[in-house]
MDAnalysis code that builds the backbone (N, CA, C; Angstrom):
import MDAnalysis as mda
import numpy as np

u = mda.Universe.empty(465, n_residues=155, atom_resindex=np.repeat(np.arange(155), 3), trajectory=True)
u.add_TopologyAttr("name", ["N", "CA", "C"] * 155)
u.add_TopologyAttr("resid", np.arange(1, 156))
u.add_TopologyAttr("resname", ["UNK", "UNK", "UNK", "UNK", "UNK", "UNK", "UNK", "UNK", "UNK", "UNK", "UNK", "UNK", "UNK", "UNK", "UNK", "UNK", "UNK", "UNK", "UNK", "UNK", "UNK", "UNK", "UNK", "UNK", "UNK", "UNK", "UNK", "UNK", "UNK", "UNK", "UNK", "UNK", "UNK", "UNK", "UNK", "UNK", "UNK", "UNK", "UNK", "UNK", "UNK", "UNK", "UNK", "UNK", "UNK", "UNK", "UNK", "UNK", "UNK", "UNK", "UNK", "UNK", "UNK", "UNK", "UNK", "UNK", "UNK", "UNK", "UNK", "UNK", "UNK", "UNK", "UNK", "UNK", "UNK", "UNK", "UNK", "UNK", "UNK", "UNK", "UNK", "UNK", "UNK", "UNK", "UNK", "UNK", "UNK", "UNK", "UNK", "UNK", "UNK", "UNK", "UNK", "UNK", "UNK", "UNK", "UNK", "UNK", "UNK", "UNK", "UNK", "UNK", "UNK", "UNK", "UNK", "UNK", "UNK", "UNK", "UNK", "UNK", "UNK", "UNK", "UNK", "UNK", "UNK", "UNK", "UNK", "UNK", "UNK", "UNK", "UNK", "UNK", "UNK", "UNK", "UNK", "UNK", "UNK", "UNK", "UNK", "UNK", "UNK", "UNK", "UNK", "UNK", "UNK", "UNK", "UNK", "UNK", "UNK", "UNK", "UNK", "UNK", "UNK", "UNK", "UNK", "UNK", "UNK", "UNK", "UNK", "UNK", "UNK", "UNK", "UNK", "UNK", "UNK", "UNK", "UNK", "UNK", "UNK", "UNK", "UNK", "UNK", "UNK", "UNK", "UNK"])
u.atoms.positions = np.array([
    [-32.814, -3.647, -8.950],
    [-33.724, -2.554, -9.041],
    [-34.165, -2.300, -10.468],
    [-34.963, -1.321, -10.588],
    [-35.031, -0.842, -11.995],
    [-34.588, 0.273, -12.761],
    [-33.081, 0.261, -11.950],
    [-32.283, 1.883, -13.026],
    [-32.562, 2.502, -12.560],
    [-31.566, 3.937, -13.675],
    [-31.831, 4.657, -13.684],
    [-33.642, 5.070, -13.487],
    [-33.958, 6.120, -13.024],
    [-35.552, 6.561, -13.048],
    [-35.577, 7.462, -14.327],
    [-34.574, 7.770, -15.150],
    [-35.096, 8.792, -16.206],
    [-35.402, 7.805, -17.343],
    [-34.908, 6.683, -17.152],
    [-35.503, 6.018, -17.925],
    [-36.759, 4.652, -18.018],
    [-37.563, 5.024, -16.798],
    [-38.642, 4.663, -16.401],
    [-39.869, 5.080, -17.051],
    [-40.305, 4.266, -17.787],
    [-41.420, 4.214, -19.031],
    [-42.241, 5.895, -18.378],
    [-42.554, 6.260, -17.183],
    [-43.529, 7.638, -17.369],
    [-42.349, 8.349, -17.621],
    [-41.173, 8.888, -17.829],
    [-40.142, 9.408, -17.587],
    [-39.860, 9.687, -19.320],
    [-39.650, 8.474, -19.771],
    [-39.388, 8.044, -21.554],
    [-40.601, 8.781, -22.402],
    [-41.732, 8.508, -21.706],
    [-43.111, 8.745, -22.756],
    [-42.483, 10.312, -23.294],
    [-42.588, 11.156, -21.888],
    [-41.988, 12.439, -22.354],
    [-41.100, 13.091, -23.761],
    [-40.440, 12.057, -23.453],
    [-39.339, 12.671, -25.030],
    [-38.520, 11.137, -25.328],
    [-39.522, 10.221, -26.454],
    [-39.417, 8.716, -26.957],
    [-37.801, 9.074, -27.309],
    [-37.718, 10.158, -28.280],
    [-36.492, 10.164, -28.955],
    [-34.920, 10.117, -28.262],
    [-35.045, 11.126, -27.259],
    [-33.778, 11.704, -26.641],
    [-33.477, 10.100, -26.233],
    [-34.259, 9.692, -25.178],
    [-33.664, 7.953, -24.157],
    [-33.928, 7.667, -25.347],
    [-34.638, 7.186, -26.123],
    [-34.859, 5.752, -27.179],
    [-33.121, 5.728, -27.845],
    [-32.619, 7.001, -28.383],
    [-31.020, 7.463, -29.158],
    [-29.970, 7.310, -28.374],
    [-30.408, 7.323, -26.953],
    [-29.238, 6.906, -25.937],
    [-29.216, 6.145, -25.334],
    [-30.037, 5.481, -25.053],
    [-30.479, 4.055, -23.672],
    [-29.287, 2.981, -23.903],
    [-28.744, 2.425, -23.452],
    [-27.705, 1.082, -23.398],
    [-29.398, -0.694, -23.474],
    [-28.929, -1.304, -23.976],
    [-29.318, -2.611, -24.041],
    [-29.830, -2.644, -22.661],
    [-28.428, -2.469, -21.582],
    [-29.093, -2.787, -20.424],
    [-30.107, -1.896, -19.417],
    [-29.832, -0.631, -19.872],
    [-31.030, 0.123, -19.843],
    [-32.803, 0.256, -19.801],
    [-32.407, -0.818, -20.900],
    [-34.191, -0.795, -21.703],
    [-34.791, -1.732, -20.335],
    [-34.216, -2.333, -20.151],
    [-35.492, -2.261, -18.790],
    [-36.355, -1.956, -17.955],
    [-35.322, -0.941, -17.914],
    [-36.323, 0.282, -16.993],
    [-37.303, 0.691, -17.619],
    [-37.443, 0.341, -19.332],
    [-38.673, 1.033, -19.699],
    [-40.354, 0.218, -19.415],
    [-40.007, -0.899, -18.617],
    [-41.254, -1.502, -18.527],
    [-41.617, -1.011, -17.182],
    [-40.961, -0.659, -16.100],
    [-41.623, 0.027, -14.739],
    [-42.183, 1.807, -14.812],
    [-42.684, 1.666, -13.976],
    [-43.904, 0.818, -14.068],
    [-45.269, 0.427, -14.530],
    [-45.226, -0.715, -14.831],
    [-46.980, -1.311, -15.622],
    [-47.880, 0.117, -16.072],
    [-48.153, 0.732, -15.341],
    [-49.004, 1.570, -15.766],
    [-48.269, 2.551, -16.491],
    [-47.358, 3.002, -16.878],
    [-46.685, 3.763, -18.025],
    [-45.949, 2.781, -18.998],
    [-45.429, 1.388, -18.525],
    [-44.958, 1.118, -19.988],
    [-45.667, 0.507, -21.269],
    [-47.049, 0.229, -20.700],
    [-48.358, 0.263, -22.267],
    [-48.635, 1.168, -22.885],
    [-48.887, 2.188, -22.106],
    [-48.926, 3.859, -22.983],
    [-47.598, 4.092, -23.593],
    [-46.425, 3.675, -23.068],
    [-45.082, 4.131, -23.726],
    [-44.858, 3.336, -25.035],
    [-45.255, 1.824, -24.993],
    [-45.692, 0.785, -25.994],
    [-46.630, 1.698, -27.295],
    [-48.148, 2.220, -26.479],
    [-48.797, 2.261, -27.455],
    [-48.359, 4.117, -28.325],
    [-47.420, 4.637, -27.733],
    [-46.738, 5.875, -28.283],
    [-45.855, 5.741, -29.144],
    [-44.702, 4.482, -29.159],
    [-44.011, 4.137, -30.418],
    [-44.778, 3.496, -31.197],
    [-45.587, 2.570, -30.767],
    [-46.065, 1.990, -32.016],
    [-47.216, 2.343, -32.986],
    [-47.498, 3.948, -32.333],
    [-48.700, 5.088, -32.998],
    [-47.441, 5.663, -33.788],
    [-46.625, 6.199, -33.574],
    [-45.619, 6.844, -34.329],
    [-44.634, 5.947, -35.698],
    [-44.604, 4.492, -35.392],
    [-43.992, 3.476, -36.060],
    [-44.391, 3.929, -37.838],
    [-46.443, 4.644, -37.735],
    [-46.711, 4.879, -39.142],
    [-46.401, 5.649, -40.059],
    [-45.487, 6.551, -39.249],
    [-45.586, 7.767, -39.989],
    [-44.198, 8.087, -39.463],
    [-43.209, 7.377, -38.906],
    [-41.739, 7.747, -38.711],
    [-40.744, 6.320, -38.083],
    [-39.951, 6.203, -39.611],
    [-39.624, 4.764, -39.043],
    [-38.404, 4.724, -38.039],
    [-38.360, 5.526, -37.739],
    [-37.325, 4.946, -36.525],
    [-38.015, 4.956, -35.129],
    [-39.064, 5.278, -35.210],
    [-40.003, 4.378, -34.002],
    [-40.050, 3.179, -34.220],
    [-39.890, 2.306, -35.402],
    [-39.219, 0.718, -35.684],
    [-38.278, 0.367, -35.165],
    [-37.413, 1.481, -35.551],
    [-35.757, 0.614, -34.500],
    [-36.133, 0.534, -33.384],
    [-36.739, 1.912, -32.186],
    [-37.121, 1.477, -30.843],
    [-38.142, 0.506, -30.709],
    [-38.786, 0.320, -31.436],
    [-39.817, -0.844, -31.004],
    [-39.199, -2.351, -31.270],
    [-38.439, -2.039, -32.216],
    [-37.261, -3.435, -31.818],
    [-35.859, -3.412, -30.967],
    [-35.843, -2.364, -30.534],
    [-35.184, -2.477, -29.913],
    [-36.040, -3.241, -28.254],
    [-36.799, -2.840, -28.379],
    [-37.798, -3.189, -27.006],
    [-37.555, -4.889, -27.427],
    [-38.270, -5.034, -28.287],
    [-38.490, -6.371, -28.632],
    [-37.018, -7.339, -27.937],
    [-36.263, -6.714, -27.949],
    [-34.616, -7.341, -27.804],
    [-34.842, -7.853, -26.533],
    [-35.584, -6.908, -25.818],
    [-35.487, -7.486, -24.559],
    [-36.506, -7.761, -23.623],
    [-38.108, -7.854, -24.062],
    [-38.993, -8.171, -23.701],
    [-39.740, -9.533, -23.365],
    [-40.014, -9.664, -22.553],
    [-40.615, -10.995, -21.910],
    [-41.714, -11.121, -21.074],
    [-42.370, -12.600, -21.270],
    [-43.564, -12.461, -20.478],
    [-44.746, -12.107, -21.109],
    [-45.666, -10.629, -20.073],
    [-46.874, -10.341, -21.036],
    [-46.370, -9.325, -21.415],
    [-45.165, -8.938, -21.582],
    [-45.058, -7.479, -22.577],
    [-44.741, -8.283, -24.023],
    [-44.032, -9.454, -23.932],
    [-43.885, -10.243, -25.342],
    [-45.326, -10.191, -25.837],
    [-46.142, -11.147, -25.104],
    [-47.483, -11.295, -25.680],
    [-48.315, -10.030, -26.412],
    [-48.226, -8.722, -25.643],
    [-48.807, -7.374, -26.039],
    [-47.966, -7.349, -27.457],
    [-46.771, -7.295, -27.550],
    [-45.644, -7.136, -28.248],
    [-46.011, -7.941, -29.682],
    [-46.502, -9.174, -29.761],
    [-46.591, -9.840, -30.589],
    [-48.059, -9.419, -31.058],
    [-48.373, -9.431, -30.536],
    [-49.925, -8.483, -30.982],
    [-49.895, -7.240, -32.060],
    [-49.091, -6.465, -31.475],
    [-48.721, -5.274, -31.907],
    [-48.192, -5.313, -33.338],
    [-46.961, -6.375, -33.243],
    [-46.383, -6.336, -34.368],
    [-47.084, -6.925, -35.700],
    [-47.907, -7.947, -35.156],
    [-49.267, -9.052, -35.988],
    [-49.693, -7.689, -36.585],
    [-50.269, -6.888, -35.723],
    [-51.228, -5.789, -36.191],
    [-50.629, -4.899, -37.391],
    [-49.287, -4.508, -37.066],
    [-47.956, -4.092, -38.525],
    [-48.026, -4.458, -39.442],
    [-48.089, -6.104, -39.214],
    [-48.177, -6.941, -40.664],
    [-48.890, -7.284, -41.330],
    [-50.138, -6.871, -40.473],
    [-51.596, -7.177, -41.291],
    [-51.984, -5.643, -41.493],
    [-52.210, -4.543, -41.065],
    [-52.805, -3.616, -40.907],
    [-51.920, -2.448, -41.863],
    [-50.595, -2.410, -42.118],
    [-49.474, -1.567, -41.945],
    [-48.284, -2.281, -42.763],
    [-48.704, -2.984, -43.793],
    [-47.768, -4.099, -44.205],
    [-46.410, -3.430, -45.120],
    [-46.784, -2.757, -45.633],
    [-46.080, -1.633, -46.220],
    [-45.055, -0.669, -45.573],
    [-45.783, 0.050, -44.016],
    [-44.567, 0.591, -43.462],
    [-43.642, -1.247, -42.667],
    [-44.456, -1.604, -42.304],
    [-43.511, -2.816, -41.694],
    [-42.729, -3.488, -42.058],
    [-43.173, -4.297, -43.182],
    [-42.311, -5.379, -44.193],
    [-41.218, -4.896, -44.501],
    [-40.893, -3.642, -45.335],
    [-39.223, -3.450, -45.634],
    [-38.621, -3.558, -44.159],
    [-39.036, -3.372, -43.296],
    [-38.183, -3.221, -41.930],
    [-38.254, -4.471, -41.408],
    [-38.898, -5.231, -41.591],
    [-38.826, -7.075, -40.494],
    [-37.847, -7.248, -41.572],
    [-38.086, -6.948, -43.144],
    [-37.360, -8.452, -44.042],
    [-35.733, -7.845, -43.800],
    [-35.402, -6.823, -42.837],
    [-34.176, -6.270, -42.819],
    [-33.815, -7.403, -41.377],
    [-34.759, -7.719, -40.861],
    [-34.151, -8.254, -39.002],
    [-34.934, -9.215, -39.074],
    [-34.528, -10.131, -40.297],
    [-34.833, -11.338, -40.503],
    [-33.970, -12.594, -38.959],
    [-34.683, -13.172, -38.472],
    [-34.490, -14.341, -36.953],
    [-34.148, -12.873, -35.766],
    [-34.671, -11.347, -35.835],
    [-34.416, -10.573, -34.996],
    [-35.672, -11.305, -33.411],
    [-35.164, -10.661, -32.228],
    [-36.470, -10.950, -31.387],
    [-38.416, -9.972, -32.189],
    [-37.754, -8.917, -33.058],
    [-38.849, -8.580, -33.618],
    [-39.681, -9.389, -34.577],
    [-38.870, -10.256, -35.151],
    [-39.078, -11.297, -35.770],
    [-39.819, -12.307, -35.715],
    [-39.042, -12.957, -34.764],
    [-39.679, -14.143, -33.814],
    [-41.264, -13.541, -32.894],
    [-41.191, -12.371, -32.355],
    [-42.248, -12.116, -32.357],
    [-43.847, -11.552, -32.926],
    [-43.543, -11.337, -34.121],
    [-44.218, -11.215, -35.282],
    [-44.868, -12.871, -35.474],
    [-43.900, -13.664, -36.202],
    [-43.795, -15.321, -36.106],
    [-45.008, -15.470, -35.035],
    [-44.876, -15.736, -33.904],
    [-45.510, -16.185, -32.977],
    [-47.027, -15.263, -32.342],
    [-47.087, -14.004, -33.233],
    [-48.416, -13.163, -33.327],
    [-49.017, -13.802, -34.326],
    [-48.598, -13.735, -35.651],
    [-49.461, -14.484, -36.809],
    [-49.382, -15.925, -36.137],
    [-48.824, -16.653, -35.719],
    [-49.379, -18.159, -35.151],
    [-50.924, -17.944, -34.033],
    [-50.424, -17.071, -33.163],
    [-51.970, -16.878, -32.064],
    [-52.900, -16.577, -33.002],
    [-53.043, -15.199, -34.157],
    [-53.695, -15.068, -35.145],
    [-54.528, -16.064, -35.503],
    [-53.843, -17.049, -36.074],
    [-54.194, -18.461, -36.710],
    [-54.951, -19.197, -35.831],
    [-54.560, -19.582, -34.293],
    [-54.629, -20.337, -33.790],
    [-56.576, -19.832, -32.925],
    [-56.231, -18.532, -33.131],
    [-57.764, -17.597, -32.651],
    [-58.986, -17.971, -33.833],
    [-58.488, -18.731, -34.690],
    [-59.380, -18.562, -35.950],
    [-59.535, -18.140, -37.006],
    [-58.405, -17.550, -37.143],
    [-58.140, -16.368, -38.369],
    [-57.228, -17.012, -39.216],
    [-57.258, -18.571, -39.237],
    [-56.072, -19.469, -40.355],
    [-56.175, -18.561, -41.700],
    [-57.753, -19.065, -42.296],
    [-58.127, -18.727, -43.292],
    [-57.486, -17.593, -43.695],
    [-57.209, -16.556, -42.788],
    [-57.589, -14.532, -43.323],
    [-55.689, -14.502, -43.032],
    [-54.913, -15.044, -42.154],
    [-53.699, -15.076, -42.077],
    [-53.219, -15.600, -43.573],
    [-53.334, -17.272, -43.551],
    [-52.994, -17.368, -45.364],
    [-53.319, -16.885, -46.666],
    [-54.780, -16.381, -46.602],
    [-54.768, -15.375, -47.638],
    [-53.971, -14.173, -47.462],
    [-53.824, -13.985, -46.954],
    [-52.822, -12.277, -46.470],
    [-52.018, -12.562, -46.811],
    [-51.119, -14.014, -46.108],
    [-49.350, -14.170, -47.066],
    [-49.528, -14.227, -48.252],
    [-50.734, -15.096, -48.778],
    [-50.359, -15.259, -49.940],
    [-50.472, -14.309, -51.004],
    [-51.480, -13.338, -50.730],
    [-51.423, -12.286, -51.484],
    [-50.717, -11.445, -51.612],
    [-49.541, -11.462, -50.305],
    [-48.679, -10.554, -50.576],
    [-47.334, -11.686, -51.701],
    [-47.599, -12.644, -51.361],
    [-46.472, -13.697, -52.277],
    [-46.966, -13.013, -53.566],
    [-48.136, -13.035, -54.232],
    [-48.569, -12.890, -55.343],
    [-47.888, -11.657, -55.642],
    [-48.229, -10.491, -55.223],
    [-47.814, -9.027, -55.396],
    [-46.266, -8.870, -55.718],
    [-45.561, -10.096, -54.622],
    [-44.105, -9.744, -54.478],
    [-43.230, -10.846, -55.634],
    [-43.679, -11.486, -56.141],
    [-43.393, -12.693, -57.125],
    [-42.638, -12.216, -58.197],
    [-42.329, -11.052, -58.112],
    [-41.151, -10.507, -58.780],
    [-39.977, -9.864, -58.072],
    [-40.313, -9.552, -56.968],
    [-39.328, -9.540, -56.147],
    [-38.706, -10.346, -55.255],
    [-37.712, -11.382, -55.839],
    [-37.101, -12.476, -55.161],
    [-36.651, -11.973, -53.341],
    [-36.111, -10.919, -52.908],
    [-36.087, -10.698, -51.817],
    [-37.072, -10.990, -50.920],
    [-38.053, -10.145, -51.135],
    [-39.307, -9.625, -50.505],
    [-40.151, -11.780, -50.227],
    [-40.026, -12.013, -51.550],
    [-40.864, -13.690, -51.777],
    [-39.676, -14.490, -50.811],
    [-38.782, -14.543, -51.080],
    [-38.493, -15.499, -50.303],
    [-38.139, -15.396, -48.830],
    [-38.418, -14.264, -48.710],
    [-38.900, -13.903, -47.025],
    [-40.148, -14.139, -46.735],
    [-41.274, -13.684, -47.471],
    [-42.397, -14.420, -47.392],
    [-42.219, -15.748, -47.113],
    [-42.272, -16.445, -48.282],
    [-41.683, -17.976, -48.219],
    [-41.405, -18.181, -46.990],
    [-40.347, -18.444, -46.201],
    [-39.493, -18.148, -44.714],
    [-40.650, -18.028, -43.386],
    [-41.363, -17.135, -44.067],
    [-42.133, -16.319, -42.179],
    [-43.246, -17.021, -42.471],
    [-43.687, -17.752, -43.545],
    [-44.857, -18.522, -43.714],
    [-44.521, -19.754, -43.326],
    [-43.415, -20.335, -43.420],
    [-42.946, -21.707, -43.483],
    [-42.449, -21.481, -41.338],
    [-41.662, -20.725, -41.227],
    [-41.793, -20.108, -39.879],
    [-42.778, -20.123, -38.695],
    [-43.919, -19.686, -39.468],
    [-45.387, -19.707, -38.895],
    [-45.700, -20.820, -38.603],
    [-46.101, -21.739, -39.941],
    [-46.620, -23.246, -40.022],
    [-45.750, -24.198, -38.766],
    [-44.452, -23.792, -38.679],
    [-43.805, -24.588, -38.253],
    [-43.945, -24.536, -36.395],
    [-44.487, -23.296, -36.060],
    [-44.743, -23.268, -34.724],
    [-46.367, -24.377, -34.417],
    [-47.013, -23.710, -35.446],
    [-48.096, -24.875, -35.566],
    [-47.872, -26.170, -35.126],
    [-46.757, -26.631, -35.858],
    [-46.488, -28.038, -36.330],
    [-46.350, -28.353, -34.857],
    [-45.575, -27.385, -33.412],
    [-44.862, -27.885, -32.815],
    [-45.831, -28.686, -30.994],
])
């Protein structure tokens, strides 16, 4: 089945915080039933992600366990973080470095690329390489999610 019902994505939208602070791993399932509340519940953490970061932890926490076309939405979303939002995002991916938030980021900037947007994806890393070229952390995570990227290409 799909759980508990209080934690059924129209159920969650209500109050992200209270379930997002208590839900179990095996829980989070229930937050994708049903379809028609768990995109709005999607697009409610990841409106809040800008302006309060622990809508990051729940949105990776989702990530932990998402599959299918909520991955695909998912990887979209997070693409959109890293291009749009690079600033609230980046300290938080380069923390859950090989996380499923990770890997799905990875595989958003690859569709990115693969849509046509090579060009506007590698200038973006690289300008942030440039910016961060004093910060060995920050660069050689760059380094990593670029080499990461290419490498799904490659495959």
């Amino acid at each position: 089945g799909f759980g508990n019902k209080k934690y059924w994505a129209c159920e969650v939208i209500k109050n992200i915080p209270e379930v997002m602070d208590t839900i179990s791993k095996d829980g989070r399932i229930s937050l994708f039933y049903p379809d028609s509340c768990a995109f709005p519940l999607l697009d409610s953490i990841y409106i809040r992600c800008l302006s309060d970061k622990k809508y990051l932890v729940y949105l990776d926490s989702i990530c932990e366990i998402s599959d299918g076309y909520l991955s695909e939405d998912i990887d979209g979303r997070n693409t959109d973080l890293f291009l749009r939002h690079f600033d609230v995002f980046f300290p938080y991916l380069v923390s859950r470095y090989m996380s499923e938030m990770y890997k799905l980021t990875i595989s958003g900037l690859y569709f990115e690329k693969e849509d046509g947007h090579k060009s506007e994806i590698d200038a973006f890393i690289l300008s942030k390489k440039e910016l961060n070229k004093r910060n060995k952390k920050s660069l050689d995570f760059l380094n990593k999610l670029e080499k990461d990227v290419n490498e799904i290409t490659a495959e």
